[in-house]
N, C-alpha and C positions, 0 to 999 in steps of 0.2 A: 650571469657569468662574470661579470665585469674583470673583464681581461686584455689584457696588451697584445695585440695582434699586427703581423707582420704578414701580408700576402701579396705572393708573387703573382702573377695573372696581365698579357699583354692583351688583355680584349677589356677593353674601356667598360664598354655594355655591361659586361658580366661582374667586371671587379668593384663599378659603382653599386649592381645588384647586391654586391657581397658586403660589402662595406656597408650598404643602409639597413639590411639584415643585422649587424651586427653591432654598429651604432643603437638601433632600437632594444639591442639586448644592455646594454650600458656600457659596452665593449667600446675602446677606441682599436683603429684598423687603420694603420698605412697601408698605401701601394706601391708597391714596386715594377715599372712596368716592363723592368728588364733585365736581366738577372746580376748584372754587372752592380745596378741602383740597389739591390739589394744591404751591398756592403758601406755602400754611404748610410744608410739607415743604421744598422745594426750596432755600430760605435754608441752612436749617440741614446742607443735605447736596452730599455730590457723586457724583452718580449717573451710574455706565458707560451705563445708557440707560431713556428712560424708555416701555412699554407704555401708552398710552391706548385705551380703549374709547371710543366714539363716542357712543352714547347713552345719558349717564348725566345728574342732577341738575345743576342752577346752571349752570354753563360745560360745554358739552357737551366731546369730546375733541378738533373738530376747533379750535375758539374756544382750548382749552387750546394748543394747536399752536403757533397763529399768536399767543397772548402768549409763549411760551415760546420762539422767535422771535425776539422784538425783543430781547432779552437775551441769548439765548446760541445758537448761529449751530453749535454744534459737536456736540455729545450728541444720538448718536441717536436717533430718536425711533421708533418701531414704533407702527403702530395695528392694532389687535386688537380688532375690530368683526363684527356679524353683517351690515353690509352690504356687499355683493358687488356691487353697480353699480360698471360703470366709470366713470361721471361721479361715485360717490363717491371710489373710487382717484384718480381725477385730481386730484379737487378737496385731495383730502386731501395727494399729492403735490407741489402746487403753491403749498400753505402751507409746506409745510418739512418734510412728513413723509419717511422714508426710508425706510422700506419698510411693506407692508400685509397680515397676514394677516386671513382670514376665517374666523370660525365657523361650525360647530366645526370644530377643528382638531389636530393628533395633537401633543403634547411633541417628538417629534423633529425636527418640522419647525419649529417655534418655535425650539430649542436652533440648529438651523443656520441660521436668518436671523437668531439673535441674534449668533453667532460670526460671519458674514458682516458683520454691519452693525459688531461691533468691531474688525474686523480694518482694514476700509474707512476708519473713522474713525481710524485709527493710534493711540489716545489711550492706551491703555495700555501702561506701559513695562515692558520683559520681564526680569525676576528671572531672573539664570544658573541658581536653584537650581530654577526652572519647567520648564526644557530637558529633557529627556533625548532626545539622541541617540545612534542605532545607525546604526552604517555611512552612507548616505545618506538614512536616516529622522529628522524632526525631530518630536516631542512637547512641545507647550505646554502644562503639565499645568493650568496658572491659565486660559488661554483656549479648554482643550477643542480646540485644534488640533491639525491632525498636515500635514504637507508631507513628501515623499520626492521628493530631486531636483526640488528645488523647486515640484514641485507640489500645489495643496492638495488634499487628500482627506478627504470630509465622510462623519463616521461616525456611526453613533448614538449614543447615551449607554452605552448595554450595552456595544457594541463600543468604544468609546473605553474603557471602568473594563476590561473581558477586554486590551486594548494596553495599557495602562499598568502592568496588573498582570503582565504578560510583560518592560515592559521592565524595571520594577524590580527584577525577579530578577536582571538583567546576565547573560543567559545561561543561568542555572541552569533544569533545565525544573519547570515548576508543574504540578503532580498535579490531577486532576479536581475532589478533594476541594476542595484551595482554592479554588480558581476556582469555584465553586457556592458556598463560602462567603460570598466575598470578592467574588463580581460580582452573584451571584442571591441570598445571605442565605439560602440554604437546606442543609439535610444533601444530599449530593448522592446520587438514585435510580439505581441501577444501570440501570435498566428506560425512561430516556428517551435521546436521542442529541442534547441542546442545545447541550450543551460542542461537539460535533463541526461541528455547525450554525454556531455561530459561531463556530470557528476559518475554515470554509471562506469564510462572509461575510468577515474579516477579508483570507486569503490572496487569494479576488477583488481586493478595494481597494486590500491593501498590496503581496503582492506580481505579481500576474494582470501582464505586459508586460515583466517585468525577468527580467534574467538569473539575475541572485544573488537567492537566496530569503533571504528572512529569519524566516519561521514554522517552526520546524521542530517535529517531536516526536521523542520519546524513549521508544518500545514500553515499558511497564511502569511506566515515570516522570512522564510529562505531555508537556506543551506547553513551550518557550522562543522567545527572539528572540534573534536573534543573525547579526550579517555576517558574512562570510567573510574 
């Protein structure tokens, strides 16, 4: 992703949760623990998008919304609250927010309405050296994207680091061993079948409808990516 994040959230617990979530993505993540602290941040920065929580201290998240609003009309905004009414979705929506999840909620889905809401806002300009493309598959390595024939295909964070780490082989196939290294940080157990797991999640999404495959393996050697 590596994105400038601004999250509002008065529960220490939670917002360090979020924050090392996000740091791990290559994301840097301020906090705000108050809605007021917000606007001390915001001067000095420029953030891909900003997380508010709803009920926190001084200026709640939605009061944050609608100042942050009258200023800047572009940067989206995600609220990230435990209330689940639809009259507060609405209300929240109809200040300027752009999209709303609820608590609790899993990383993966957070990671894709945060990739959805940057893509939406076109605001980030894309670095050739971000790309990597095979055959008709395109890899945005900075915004966590992937599109094949132009369409987008929303993966999880596991399966997007197991893609990218196939494509930057160019081909070559990756051994089990790396790939447990290099996507799970673990020695890899003979005795579990994960790698396999999520190759087959990967060939569902990337290539399940097409003709030319582009996941292959290599009996003895590993996994590669690679067109025909």
């Amino acid at each position: 992703m590596k994105l400038n994040i601004l999250l509002l959230e008065d529960d220490p617990k939670l917002a360090s949760e979020i924050r090392q979530y996000f740091v791990a993505q290559s994301c840097v993540c301020d906090i705000a623990y108050d809605g007021q602290a917000v606007f001390k941040y915001i001067p000095a920065n420029k953030y891909d998008i900003l997380i508010l929580d709803i009920n926190v201290p001084s200026l709640n998240g939605l009061e944050v919304c609608k100042k942050v609003r009258l200023e800047d009309r572009s940067t989206p905004i995600l609220m990230l609250t435990a209330f689940g009414d639809v009259n507060d979705k609405v209300e929240a929506l109809n200040i300027g927010a752009d999209d709303y999840l609820v608590k609790p909620f899993h990383f993966d889905e957070l990671t894709a309405r945060i990739n959805a809401l940057i893509r939406r806002s076109g605001q980030q300009q894309t670095d050739p050296d971000d790309l990597i493309v095979v055959d008709d598959l395109t890899i945005n390595t900075s915004q966590m994207s992937v599109n094949r024939n132009g369409q987008a295909i929303e993966l999880t964070p596991k399966e997007f680091r197991l893609l990218e780490l196939l494509a930057r082989a160019k081909g070559r196939p990756v051994s089990k061993q790396t790939i447990s290294e290099q996507v799970w940080d673990i020695n890899f157990d003979t005795g579990t079948n994960t790698i396999e797991v999520y190759i087959n999640f990967l060939r569902n999404k990337i290539d399940k409808g097409h003709d030319d495959k582009l996941i292959h393996t290599r009996p003895g050697f590993g996994y590669y990516l690679k067109g025909n």
